[in-house]
C-alpha positions in Angstrom: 123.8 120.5 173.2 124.9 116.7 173.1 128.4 116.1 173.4 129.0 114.7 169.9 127.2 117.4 168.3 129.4 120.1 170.2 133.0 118.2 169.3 131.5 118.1 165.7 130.7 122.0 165.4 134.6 122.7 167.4 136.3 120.7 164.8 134.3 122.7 161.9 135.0 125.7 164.1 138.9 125.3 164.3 139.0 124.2 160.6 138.1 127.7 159.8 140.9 128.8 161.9 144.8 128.6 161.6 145.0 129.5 165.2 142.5 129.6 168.4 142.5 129.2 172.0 140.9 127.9 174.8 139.6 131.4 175.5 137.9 131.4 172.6 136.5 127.7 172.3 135.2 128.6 175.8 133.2 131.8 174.9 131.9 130.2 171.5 130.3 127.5 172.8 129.7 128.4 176.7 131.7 125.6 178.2 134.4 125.4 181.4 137.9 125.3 181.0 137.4 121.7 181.7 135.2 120.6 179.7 137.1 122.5 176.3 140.1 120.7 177.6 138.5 117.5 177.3 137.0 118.5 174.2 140.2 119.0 172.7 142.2 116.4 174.0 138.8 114.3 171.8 139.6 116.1 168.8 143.5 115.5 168.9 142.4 111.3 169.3 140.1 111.6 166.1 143.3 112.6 163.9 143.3 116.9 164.1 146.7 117.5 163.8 147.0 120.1 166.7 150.0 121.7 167.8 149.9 123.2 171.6 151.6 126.5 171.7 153.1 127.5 175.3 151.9 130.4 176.7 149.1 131.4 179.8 146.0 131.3 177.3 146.6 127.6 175.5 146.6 128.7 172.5 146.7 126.2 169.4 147.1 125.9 165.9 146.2 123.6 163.1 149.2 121.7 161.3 149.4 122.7 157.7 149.5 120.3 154.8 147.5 117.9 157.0 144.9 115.7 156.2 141.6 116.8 158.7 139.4 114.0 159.4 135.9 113.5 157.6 133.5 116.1 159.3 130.6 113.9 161.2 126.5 115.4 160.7 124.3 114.5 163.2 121.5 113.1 163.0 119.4 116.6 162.7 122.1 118.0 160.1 121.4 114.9 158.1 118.0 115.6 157.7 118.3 119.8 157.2 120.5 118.7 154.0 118.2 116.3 152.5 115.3 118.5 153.3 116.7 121.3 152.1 117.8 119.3 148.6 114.0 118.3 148.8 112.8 122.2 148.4 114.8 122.6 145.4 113.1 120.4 142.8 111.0 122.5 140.3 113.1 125.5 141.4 114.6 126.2 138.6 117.9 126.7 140.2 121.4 126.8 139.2 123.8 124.1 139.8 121.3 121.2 140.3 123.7 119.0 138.9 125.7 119.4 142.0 122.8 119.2 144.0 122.2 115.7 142.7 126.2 114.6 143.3 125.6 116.1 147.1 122.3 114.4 147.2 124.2 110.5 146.1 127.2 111.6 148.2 125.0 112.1 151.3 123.2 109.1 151.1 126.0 107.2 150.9 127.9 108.3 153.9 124.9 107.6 156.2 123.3 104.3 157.6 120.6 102.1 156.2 118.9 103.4 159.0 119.3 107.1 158.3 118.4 106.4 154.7 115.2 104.7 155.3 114.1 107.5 157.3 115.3 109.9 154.6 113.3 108.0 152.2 109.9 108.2 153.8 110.1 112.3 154.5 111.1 112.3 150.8 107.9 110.4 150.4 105.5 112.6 152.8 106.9 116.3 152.4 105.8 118.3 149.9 106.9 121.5 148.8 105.7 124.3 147.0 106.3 124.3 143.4 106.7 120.2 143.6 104.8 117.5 141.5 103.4 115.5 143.7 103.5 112.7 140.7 107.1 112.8 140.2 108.7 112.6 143.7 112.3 111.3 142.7 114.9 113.6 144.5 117.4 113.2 141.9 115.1 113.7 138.5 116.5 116.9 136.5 113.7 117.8 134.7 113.7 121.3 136.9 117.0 122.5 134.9 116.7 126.4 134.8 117.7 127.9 131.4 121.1 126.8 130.3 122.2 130.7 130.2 121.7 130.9 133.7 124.9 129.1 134.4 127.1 131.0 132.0 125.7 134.3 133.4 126.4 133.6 136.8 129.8 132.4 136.2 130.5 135.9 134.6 129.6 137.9 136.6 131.1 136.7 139.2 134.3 137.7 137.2 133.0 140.8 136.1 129.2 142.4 136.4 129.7 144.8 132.9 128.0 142.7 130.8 126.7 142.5 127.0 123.7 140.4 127.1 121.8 140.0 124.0 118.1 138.5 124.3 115.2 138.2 122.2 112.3 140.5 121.8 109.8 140.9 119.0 111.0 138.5 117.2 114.7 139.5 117.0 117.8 139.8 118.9 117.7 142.6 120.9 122.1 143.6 122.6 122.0 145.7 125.8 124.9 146.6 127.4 124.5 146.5 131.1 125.5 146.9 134.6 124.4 143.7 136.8 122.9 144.8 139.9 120.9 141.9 141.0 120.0 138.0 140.1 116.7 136.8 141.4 114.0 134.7 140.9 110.4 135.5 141.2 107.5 133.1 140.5 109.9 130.6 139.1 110.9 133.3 136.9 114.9 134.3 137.0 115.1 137.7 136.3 118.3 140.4 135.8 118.1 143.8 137.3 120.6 145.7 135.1 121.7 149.2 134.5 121.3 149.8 130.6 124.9 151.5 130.0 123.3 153.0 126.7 120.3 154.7 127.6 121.0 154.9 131.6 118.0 153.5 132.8 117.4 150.2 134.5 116.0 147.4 133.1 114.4 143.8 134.1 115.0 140.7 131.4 114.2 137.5 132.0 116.8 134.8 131.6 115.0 132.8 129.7 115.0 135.5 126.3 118.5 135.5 126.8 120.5 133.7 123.5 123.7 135.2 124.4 126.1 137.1 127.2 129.5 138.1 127.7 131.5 141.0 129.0 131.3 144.3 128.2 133.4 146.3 126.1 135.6 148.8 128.1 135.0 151.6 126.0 130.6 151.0 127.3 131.8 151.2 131.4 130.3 153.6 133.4 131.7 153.5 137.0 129.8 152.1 140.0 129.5 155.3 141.3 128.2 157.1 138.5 125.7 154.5 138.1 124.4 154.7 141.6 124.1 158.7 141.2 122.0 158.4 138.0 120.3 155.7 139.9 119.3 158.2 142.5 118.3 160.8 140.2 115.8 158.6 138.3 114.2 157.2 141.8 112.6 160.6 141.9 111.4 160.5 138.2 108.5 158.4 138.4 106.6 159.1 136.3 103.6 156.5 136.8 101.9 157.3 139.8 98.6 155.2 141.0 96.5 154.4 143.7 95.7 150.8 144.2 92.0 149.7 146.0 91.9 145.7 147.6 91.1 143.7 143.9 94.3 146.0 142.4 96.7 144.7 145.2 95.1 141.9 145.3 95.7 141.2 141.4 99.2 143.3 142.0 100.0 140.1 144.3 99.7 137.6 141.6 101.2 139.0 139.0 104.1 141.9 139.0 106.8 141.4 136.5 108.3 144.7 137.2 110.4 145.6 140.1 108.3 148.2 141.8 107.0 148.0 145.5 103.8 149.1 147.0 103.3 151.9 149.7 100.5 151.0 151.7 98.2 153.6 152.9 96.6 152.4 155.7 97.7 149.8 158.3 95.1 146.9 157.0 96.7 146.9 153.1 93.6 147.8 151.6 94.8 150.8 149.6 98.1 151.7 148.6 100.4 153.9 145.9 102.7 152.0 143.1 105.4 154.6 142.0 107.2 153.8 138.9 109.6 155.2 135.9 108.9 153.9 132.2 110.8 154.6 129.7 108.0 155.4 126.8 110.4 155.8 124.1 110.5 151.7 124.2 107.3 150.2 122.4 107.5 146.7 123.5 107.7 147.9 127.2 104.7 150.5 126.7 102.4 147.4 125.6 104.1 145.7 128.3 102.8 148.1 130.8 99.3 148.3 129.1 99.0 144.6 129.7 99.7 144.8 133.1 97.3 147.5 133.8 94.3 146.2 132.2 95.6 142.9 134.8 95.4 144.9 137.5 91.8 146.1 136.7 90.1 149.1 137.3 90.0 149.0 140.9 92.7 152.1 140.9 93.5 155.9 140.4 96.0 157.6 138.1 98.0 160.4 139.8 100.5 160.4 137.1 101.1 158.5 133.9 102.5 159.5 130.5 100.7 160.3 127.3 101.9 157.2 125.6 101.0 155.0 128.3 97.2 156.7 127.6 97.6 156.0 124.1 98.4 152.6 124.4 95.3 151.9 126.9 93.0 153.6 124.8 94.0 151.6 121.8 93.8 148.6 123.6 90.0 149.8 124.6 89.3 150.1 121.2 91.0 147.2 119.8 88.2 145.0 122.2 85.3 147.1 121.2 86.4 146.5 117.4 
């Protein structure tokens, strides 16, 4: 490691700290007693207000109500940022708005230089999920849904929530647990805990027209929740076995949050276990959709009546 770039990662290193000593720089970073010295003694000439505290070790502490000096990137750091900005676009994430301040911010820190060479990787990489015909860095036109930002700013405050999305043509309120975010295939998805009928349930952001915190009176602690959790992993009641076109289709499509168990060590067959709640219509046509997807290159071990009866009416609906 150059010198620069090791004073650099010290001074981010002690700005996480209130106190530190040369013990510790020298561990961290694998350097003699000499050479942290002289590392220090660097630091203290940039402007770290460092105060030496006497004692065998050296210890040290940062001043308080201080002004730090402006954190250096390299050179390499420089271009992990912008690179990193670069896989965003078309991502559909939150807080792209920021992403476009750090992006301006950046490039106005660095040289003419740096920023030329910025500008021709922004010109030759290409990411998944880009346009190649619209390569501007700073373009918004990959806002996620608006109601992803509200959502994640509640539940970082609280994860009880009371979403209400549309379905079927109507508003449709759930009252749930969060348990996870995520995205999948440009898709933002919430993995909840339905409070009301105690099973879990996936809904895309982009149905949601409404969230805000739940109602005391609809909580459920965290620990029931995991225990009826627990209980329902064991209640599948879909049960297949998947041949090479099923996984093969599973792999391009699978809006439900279900895993495969693969059979043998090649991946050519495997089981998808999975609880539906059949007393839902629109998630029983759901389902049906995505089986005929997968086509027929699979086995049913287990699946419910209702789940039969929408196939076959499905079947019957194309022969009509």
């Amino acid at each position: 490691m150059k010198k620069v770039e090791r004073i650099n990662i010290i001074m981010r290193y002690i700005n996480n700290r209130a106190h530190f000593t040369l013990t510790e720089i020298m561990r961290e970073f694998n350097i003699s007693r000499s050479t942290a010295l002289r590392d220090i003694r660097e630091i203290e000439a940039l402007g770290m207000p460092l105060v030496a505290e006497v004692g065998r070790d050296g210890g040290y502490s940062v001043m308080r109500n201080s002004v730090l000096p402006v954190v250096r990137f390299t050179d390499n750091e420089v271009k992990a940022l912008f690179i990193a900005f670069m896989a965003t676009r078309n991502g559909q994430l939150p807080y792209l708005r920021s992403r476009q301040s750090l992006t301006e911010k950046l490039l106005a820190l660095i040289s003419e230089n740096q920023q030329e060479e910025l500008v021709l990787l922004n010109q030759i990489l290409l990411f998944e999920g880009t346009h190649p015909g619209n390569p501007d860095l700073l373009d918004l036109s990959d806002l996620p849904h608006p109601m992803l930002d509200k959502l994640i700013r509640l539940l970082l405050a609280d994860r009880y929530l009371l979403i209400t999305c549309r379905e079927e043509q109507k508003n449709i309120a759930y009252s749930v647990y969060l348990l996870r975010l995520y995205q999948e295939k440009s898709l933002w998805l919430i993995e909840g805990f339905d409070l009301d009928a105690s099973v879990k349930r996936i809904i895309p952001v982009d149905q949601l027209t409404d969230v805000i915190h739940s109602p005391a009176p609809k909580r459920l602690s965290v620990k029931k929740i995991q225990e009826k959790l627990s209980k329902q992993q064991v209640q599948n009641n879909l049960v297949l076995e998947l041949g090479p076109r099923a996984i093969a289709q599973y792999r391009k499509y699978h809006p439900f949050r279900v895993t495969l168990s693969y059979t043998n060590p090649y991946q050519t067959t495997a089981i998808l276990r999975m609880y539906v709640e059949v007393g839902r219509p629109d998630e029983l046509k759901e389902i049906a959709n995505w089986l005929l997807f997968l086509g027929d290159d699979l086995k049913v071990k287990e699946m419910p009546e209702e789940i039969r009866a929408e196939l076959h009416a499905r079947v019957v609906l194309f022969q009509d």
